[in-house]
N, C-alpha and C positions, 0 to 999 in steps of 0.2 A: 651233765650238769647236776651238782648237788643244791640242796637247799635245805637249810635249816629255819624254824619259826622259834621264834621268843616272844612273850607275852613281855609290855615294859609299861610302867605307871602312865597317868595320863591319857588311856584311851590311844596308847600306841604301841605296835609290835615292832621287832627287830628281823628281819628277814634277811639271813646270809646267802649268799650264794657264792659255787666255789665252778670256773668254768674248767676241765683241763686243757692239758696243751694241744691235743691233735683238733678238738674243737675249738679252739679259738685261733688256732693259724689260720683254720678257713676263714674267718672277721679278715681276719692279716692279708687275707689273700686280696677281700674285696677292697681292703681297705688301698692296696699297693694300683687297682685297677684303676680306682678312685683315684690316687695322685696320677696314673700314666696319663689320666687326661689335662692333666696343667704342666708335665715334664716332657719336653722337646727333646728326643736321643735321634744324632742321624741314624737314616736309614728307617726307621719307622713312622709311621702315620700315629697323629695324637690319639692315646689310649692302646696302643696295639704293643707298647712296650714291655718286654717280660718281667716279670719279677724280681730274677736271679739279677737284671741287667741295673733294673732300678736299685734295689737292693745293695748292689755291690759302688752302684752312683751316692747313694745319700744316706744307706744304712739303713736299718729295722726301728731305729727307736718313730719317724715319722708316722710310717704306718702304724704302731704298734698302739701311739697316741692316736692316731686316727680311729682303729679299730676299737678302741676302748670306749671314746665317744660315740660311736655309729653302734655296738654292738649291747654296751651296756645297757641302754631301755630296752633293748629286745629280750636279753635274758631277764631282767626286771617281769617284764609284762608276763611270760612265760611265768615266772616261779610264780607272781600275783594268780593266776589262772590255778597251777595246778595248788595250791595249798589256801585257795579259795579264800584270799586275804579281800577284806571290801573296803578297800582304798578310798579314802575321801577327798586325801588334800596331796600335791607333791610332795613325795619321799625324799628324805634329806639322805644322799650319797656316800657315800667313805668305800675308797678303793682302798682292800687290805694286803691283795697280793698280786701278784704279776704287774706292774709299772713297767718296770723292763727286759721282766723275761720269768719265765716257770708258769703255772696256771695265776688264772687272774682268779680274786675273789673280791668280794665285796658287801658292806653292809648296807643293807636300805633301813631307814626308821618310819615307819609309817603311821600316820593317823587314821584308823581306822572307826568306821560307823559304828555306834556305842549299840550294843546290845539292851534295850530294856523289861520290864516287865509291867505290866497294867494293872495293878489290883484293882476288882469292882468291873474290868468291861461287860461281863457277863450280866449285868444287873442294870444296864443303863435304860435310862427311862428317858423319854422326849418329848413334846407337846407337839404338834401339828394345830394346823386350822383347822376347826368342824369340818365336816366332809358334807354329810347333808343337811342341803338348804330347809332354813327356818319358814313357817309361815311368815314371820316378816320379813326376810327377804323377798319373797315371793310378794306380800303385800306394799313392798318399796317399789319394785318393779312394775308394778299393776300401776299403782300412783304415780312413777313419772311418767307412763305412756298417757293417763290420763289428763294429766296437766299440761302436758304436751296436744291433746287436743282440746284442751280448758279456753273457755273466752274470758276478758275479763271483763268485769262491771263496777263501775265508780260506787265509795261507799263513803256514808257520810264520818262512819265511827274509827276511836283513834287508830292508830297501825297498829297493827300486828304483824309477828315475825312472819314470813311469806308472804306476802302481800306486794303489789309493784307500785313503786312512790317516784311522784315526779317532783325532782327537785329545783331551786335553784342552788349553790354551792358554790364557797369560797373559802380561800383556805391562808393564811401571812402566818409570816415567823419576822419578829421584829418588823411591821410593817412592810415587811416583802411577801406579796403575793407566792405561793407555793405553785411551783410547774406542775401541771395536769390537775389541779384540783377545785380551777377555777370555771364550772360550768352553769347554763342555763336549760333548762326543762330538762334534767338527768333522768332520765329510765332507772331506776333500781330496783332490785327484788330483796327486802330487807331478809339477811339472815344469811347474806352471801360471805360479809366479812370482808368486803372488798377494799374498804377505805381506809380503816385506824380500829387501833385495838376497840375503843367504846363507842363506835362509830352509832354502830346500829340498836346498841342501848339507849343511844339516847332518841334515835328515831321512834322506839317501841312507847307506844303508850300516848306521841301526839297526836296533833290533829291538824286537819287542812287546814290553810291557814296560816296558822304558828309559826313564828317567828324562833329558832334554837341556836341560841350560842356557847361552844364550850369549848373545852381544850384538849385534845388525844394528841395522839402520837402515830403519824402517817405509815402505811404499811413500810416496809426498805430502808425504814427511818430512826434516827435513835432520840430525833429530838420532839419536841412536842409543839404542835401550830395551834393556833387563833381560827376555829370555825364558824362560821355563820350557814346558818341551814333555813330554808325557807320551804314549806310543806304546802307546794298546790296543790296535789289531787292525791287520793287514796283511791286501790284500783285491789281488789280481792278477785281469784283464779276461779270461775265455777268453772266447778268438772263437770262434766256428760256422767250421765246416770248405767254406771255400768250393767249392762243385759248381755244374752245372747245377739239380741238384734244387734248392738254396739258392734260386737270385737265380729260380727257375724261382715259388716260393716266397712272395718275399719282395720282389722286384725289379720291379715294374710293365712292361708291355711287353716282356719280356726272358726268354728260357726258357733262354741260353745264356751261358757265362763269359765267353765270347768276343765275343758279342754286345754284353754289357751295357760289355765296356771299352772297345771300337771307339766306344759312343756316350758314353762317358765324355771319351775321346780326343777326339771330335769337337766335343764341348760345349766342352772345354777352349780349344783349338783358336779356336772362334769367339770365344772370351769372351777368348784372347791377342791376336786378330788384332785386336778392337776396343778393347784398352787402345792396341794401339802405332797405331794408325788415330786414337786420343785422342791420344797424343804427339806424330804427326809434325807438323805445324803447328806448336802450340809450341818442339818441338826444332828445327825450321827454321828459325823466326825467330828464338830464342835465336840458333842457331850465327849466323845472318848478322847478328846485333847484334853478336854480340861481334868482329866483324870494324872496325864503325864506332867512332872511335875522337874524332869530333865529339863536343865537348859540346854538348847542341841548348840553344837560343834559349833565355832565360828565358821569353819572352813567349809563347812556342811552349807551355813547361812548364809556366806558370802557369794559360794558358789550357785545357788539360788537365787539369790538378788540382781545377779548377774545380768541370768537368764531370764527372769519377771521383768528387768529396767530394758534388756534388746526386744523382748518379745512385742512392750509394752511400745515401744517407740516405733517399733516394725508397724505397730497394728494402726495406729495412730499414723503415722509416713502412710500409709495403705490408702487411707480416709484423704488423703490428701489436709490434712493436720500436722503442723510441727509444732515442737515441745514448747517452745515459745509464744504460740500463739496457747496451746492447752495451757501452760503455767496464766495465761493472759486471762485467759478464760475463768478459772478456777481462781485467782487470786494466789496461787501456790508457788512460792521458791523451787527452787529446784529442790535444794536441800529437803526440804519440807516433804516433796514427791517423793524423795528417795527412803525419809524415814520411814512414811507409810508403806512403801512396797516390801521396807525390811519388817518391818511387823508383821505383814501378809507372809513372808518368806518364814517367819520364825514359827508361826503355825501353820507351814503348809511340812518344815521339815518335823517338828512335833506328831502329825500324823502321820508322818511317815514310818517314824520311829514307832508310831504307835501300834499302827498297823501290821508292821512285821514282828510287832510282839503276842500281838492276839495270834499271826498264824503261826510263828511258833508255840505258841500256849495251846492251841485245838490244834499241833500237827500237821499243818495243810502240807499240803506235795503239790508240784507240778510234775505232771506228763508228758515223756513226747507227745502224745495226742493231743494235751493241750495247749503244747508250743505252734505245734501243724495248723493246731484250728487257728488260734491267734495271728498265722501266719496269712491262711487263706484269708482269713477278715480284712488283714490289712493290705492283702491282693486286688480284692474288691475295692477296698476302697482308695487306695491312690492308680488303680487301672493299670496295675504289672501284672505278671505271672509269679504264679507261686515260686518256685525256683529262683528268680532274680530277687525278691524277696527274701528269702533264705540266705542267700548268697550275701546280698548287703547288711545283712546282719552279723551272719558269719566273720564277713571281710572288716567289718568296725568293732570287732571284736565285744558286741550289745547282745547277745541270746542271752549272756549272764541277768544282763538288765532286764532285758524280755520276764525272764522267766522272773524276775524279783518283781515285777509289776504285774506279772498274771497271782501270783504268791499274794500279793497288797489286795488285791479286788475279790479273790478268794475268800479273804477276811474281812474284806467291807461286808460282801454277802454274808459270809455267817451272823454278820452285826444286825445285818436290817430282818435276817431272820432268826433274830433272840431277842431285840432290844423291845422294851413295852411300849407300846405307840401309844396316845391318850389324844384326847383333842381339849383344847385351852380351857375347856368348862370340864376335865377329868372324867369322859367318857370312852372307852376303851375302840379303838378302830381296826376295822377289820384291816387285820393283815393280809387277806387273800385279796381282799377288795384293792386297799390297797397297791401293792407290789405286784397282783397277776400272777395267772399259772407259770407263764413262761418269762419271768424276769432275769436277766442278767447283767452281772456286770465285769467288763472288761473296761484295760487303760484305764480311763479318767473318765468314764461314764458311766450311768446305770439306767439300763433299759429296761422299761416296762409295757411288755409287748410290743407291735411294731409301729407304736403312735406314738413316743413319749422318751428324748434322753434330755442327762442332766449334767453338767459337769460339776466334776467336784476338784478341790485345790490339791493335783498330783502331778507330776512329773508326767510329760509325753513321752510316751514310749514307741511313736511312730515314725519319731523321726530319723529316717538313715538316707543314705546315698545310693544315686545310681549312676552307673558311668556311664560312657558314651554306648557300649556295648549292651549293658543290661538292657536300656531303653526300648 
């Protein structure tokens, strides 16, 4: 088999291939096996009929049309393989030679994945969340445990925001009572926001007693009701007097004030470091999308949306949820769901494109050692053996893919180890603290030591087959 490549406008090449004659009569051969199983000759059992027999029966042009069909995606997929075309969309066909006899040739026109380039990734800067808790953090925390063991005590003076107000309440729009907002002795804790936009403005400032009529706009609501508010008792939180005796008391593990904020602080602390450990991925690829300025391939985007709208309905079918009851749910058209997942698709292929720009811009390579390891991982984890693994990749013709997705996560790492981290008040965060000695990342996650993954918007590259026999 020959093969030629031509570059052609539009983000697509021309790929000929030319088969000869002694390798494609073999097609011819399988092709004549193929018809003996639907051609009846006495004397022979279905399929066991010769060639020369069938042949001289109904002629070479059947097979020969057979074998064109049956054989040409084969050599296709071959010349794609060896002259490392990255096929996007279906190849549009033209048979140039052999129809009815001599070598067969033919052209493919392919669309191919756009090659681009990033200027600026190397410079990209992100904000995270503060990583270490503030003293008021820490002093929020200390005050809801304390109001939390707070009693309360009636007070004569007007309300104030926190404070708990027992009300009566009613609520009409044109003379009709409003559902839910007609009650007597209500519990409230002014400053929840629970009721209408100026609900609790207007509670602030009265007094027991008092008599309040005014007009807001009910939470869920876009119109505006008729309220009547009546203020019988005013009731303010004392807190217990924070000591050692207290949290010695009160506070599990802890006999000391000092004590119990250090692990207050330190809880906080981990519980910031792993929202912005959640972010930087996301915020990473965000920023180096919005760098790329490509609009990606339809064929690229469709074929995406594809696999986001089955994934999406799979996972949701999972839940025991159907699309209908989630469009119910959501208020969403279908249409509407479909637009959003194409948007998701349009920046997950964006980073795609992105990512295989930075690693051809820093050179990255993949290894066989680092195909092997990615093999074992993914041996572990769906509970095969290496080998059968191998094999199923081999056989779905994906190690290309493989290695293009080890090649992407390559580059996300060099990203998270160049990019200037900052925290939202422009404080510079440690990157070791951050990311860990031993971070990596493979597929569509980034691991930070063995307590912490994340996913980010990439293609699976886990998924292959296994037959009866691998299993």
């Amino acid at each position: 088999m020959k093969t030629t490549l031509e570059p052609l406008e539009g983000n697509k090449v021309k790929l000929s291939v030319e088969v000869d004659e002694a390798e494609f009569d073999r097609d011819i051969d399988a092709a004549f096996k193929k018809i003996a199983r639907e051609v009846r000759l006495p004397g022979f059992r279905a399929g066991k009929a010769p060639r020369r027999l069938l042949e001289a029966r109904i002629g070479i042009a059947p097979a020969r049309e057979q074998a064109l069909r049956d054989a040409i995606p084969q050599y296709l997929a071959k010349a794609v393989r060896e002259n490392e075309v990255d096929i996007i969309a279906t190849p549009e066909i033209e048979i140039t030679g052999g129809e009815e006899e001599g070598p067969v040739a033919f052209d493919a026109t392919i669309e191919v994945r756009p090659e681009i380039s990033v200027p600026g990734y190397g410079g990209l800067r992100i904000e995270l969340p503060p990583v270490d808790a503030s003293d008021e953090d820490v002093a929020q925390v200390v005050d809801g445990e304390l109001r939390r063991a707070g009693t309360l005590a009636e007070v004569e003076r007007p309300i104030a925001r926190g404070d708990q107000v027992t009300l009566d309440l009613s609520a009409a729009r044109d003379g009709e009572q409003v559902v839910g907002l007609n009650t007597e002795d209500w519990l409230y804790e002014v400053g929840r926001g629970w009721v209408a936009d100026v609900f609790d403005e207007q509670l602030i400032g009265s007094s027991p007693g008092e008599l309040l009529e005014f007009s807001a706009t009910p939470n869920g609501t876009d119109e505006a009701a008729d309220f009547t508010v009546t203020v019988k008792s005013v009731q303010e939180t004392v807190l217990p007097e924070l000591t050692d005796e207290w949290v010695d008391e009160n506070i599990g593990d802890f006999d000391t004030v000092e004590a119990w904020r250090e692990d207050i602080r330190e809880r906080l602390t981990a519980r910031s470091l792993e929202q912005a450990r959640g972010a930087l991925v996301e915020r990473t690829t965000a920023a180096l999308v919005e760098l790329t300025e490509i609009d990606p391939p339809e064929a690229m985007v469709d074929n995406e949306l594809r696999a986001r709208i089955q994934n999406t309905v799979q996972r949701f079918q999972s839940q025991g949820v159907s699309m209908e009851q989630l469009f119910a749910a959501t208020g969403q058209s279908s249409e509407q769901f479909v637009e959003m997942l194409r948007g998701q698709s349009v920046q997950a292929i964006k980073a795609d494109l992105a990512l295989r720009a930075v690693a051809a811009a820093e050179a990255i390579e993949i290894t066989d050692d680092d195909i092997e390891t990615e093999f074992q991982r993914i041996a572990v984890q769906v509970n095969q053996k290496v080998n059968q693994v191998r094999k199923a990749y081999e056989r779905n013709d994906a190690v290309d893919d493989l290695k293009a997705q080890l090649r992407k996560s390559k580059a996300l790492d060099w990203l998270l180890e160049h990019v200037e981290i900052v925290d939202t008040n422009g404080a510079a965060i440690d990157r070791a603290l951050l990311l860990g000695e031993d971070h990596f990342v493979h597929g569509d996650h980034v691991h930070f030591g063995d307590d912490h993954a994340h996913d980010h918007d990439a293609h699976d590259h886990d998924a292959h087959d296994h037959d009866e026999d691998d299993a």
